[in-house]
N, C-alpha and C positions, 0 to 999 in steps of 0.2 A: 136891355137894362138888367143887372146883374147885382145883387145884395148881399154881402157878408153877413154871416151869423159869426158869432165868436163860439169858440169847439161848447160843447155839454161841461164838458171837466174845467173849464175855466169858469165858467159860471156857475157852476156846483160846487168848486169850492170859496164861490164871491158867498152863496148864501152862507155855507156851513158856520164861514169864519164869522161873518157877522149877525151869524141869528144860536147858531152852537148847535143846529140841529142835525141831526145824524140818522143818515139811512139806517136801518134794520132791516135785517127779514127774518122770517119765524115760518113755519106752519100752521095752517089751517085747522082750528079747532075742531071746527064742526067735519069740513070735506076734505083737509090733508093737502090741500093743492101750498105750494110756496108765496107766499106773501109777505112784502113791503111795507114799509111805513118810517113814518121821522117819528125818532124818539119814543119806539117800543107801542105805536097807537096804529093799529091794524083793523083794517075792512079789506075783503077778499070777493073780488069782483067774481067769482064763479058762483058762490052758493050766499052772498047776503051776509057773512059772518060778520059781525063787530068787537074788536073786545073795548071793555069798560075803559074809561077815558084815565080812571084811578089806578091801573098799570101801566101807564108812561112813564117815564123815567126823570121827568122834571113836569115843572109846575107849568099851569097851562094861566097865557094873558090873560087880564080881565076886559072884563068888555068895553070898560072906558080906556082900555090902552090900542084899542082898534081905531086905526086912524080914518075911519069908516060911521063911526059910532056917532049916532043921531046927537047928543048932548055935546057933540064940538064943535 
């Protein structure tokens, strides 16, 4: 039995187009290593680094827009 996946790049650009978010990468503040993130919001899996949530590049859901969220 045999399962198609649809390619990464088709579905990366299903998210971008409907959520607007957008890879980045940047450098490591603290340890210099290259690191990732949507929308300028970086954590760096080698040494722990995070930067503040208030240098993203747009504005972050609220928690009643989490269709997750104990109040729906």
């Amino acid at each position: 039995m045999t399962q198609e996946w649809p390619l990464e790049s088709e579905s990366g650009d299903a998210v971008v187009a409907s959520t607007g978010a957008e890879i980045t990468t940047t450098d490591c503040r603290q340890c210099g290593a290259q690191v990732s993130g949507l929308n300028n919001r970086y954590a760096c899996s080698y040494c722990g680094w995070v930067n503040h949530w208030a240098e993203g590049s747009n504005i972050l859901p609220s928690a009643e827009d989490d269709p997750d969220h104990p109040g729906r």
